[in-house]
C-alpha positions as CSV (number, residue, x, y, z in Angstrom):
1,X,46.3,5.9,-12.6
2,X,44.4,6.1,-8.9
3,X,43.5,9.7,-9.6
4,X,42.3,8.9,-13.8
5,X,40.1,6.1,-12.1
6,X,38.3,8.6,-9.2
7,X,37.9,11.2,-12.5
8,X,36.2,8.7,-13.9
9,X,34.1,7.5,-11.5
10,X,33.5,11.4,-10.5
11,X,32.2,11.5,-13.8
12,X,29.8,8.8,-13.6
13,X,28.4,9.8,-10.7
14,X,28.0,13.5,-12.2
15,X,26.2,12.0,-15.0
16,X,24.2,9.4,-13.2
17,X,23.0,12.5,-11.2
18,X,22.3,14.6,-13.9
19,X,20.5,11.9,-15.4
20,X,18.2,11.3,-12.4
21,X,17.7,14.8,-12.0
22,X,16.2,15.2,-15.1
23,X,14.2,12.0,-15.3
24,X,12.9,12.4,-11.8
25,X,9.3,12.9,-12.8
26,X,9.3,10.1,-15.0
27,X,11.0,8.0,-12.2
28,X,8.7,8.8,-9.7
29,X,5.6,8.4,-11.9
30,X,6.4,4.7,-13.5
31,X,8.0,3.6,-10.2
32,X,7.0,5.3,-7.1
33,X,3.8,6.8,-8.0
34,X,2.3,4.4,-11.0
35,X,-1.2,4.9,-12.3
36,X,-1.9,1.3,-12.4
37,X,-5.8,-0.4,-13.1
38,X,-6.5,3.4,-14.7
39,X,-9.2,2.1,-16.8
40,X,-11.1,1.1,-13.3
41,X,-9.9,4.2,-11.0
42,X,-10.8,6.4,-13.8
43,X,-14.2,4.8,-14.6
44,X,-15.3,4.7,-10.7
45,X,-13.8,8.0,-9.2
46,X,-15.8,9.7,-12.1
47,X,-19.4,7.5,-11.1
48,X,-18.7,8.3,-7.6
49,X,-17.2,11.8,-7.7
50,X,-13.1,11.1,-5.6
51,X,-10.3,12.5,-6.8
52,X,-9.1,10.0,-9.1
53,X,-5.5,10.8,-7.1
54,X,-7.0,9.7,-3.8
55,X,-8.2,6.3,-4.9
56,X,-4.8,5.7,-6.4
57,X,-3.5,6.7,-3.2
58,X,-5.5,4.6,-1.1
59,X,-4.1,1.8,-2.9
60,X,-0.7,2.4,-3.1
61,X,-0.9,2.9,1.0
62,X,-2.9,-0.2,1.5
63,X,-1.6,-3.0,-1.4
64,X,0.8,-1.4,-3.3
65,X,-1.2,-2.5,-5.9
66,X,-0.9,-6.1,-5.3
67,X,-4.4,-7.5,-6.3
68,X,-4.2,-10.5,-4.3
69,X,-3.1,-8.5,-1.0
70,X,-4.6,-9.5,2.5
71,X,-3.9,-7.9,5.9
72,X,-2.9,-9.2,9.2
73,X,-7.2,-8.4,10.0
74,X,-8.3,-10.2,6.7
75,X,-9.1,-7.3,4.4
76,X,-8.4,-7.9,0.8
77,X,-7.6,-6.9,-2.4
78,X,-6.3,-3.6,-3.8
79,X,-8.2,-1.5,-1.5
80,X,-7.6,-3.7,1.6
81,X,-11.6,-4.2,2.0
82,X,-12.8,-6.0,5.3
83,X,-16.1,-7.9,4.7
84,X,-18.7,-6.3,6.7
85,X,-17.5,-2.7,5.1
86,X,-18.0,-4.7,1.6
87,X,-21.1,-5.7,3.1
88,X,-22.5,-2.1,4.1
89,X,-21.1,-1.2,0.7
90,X,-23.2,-3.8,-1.0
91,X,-25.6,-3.0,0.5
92,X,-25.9,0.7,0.2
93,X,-25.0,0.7,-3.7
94,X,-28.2,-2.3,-3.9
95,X,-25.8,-4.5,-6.0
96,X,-27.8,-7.8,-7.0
97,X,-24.6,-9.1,-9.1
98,X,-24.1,-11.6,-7.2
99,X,-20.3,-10.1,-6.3
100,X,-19.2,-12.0,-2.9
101,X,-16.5,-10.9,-0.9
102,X,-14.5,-13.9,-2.4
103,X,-14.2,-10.9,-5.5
104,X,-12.3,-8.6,-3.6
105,X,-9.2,-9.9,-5.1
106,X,-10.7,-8.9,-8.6
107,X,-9.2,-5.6,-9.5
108,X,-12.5,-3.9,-11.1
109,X,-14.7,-5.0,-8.3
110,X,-12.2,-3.9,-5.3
111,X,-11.9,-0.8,-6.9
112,X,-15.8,-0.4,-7.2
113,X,-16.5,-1.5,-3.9
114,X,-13.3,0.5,-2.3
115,X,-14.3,3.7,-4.2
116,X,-17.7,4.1,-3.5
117,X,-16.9,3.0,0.1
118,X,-14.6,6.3,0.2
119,X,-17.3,8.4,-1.8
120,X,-20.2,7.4,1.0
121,X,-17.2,8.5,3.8
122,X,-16.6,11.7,1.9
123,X,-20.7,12.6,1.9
124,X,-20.8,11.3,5.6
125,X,-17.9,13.6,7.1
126,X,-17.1,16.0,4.4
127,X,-13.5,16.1,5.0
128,X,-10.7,13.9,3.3
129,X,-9.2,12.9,6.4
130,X,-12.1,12.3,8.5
131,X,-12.9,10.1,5.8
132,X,-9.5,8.5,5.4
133,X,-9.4,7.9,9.3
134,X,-13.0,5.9,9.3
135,X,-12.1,3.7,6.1
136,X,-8.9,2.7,8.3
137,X,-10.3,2.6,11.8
138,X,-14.5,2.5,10.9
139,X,-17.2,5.0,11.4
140,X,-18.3,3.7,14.6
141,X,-14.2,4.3,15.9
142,X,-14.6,8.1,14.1
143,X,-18.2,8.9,15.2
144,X,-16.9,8.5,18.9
145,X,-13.8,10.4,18.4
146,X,-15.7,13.3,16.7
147,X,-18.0,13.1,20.2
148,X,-15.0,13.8,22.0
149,X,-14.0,17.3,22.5
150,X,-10.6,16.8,23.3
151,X,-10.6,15.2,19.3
152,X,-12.7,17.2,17.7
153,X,-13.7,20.9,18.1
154,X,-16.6,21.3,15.8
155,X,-18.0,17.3,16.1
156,X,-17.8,17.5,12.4
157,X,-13.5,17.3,12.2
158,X,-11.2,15.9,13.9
159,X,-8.6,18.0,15.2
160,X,-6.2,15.0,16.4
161,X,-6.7,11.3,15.7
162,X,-5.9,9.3,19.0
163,X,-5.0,6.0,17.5
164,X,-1.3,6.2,16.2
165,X,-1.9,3.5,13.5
166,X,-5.1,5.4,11.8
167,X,-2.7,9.1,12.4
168,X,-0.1,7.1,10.3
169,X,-2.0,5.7,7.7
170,X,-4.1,9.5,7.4
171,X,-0.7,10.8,7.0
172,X,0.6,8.1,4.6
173,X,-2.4,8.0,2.4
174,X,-2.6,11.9,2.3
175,X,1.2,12.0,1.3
176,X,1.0,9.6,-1.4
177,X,-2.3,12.3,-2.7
178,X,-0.3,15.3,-3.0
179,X,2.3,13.4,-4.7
180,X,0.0,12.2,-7.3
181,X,-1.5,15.8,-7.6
182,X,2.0,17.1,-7.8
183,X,3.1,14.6,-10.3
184,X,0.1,14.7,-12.8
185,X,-1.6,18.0,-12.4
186,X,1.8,19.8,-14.0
């Protein structure tokens, strides 16, 4: 009977395995790696030229799409805005809408705000990370580190990101991008 029951459950497990194996993608995509608020990503990465993978994977690192998100420092929404980066932002795209940072927990504006936040970080340093480094840390944070030799080689790069917190969240975020790549681009 003992050895029918460990078959059996063999079995399962063989099955449950095969079953996962094949449905990995599809696993990974609706669970791990969703393509949630597409309408808004979609619409915004397009206006502002980011990889529409990026933005998803700036919010997946900093919400996990939880519109109502705030951090330990106060940012908010699904792109974990502070408000004087809002600000800047608000400023810079000349929006007379009347959006306060009281909207940041509205999905459309946070991804607005948060995308053309990364797109003016993009233009500014011209490399992902760079960029990815001064949405976490700031500019004034990466403009220093970029002064620094023993950080940056070319004053353009960085080479090595001192802070262990921005190194893990540049890593995190640039993960969670080449999974969305792999996963969609097939």
């Amino acid at each position: 009977m003992r050895k029918k029951l460990a078959a059996a459950f063999l079995l399962m497990l063989v099955a449950a395995g095969v079953f996962i194996g094949l449905n990995a993608d599809a696993i990974c995509r609706k669970y791990i790696y969703p393509l949630k608020f597409q309408s808004y990503v979609e619409k915004y990465s397009a206006e502002y030229g980011v990889d529409k993978y990026l933005v998803y994977a700036v919010i997946k690192t900093e919400s996990g799409f939880k519109t109502d998100a705030v951090s330990d420092v106060g940012a908010r929404g699904l792109m974990q805005l502070m408000e004087d980066a809002f600000d800047w932002v608000q400023y810079r795209m000349g929006d007379e809408s009347g959006i306060t940072y009281d909207d940041m927990f509205n999905a459309e504006y946070n991804i607005k705000c948060g995308t053309y936040l990364l797109s003016l970080l993009y233009s500014e340093y011209q490399d992902e990370e760079t960029a990815l480094a001064a949405y976490f840390s700031g500019r004034g944070k990466v403009n220093s580190w970029l002064s620094d030799s023993e950080y940056s080689s070319d004053g353009k790069t960085l080479d090595k990101i001192p802070s262990a917190s921005s190194n893990h969240y540049v890593h995190k975020v640039m993960t969670a991008y080449r999974s969305y790549t792999n996963l969609y681009e097939k």
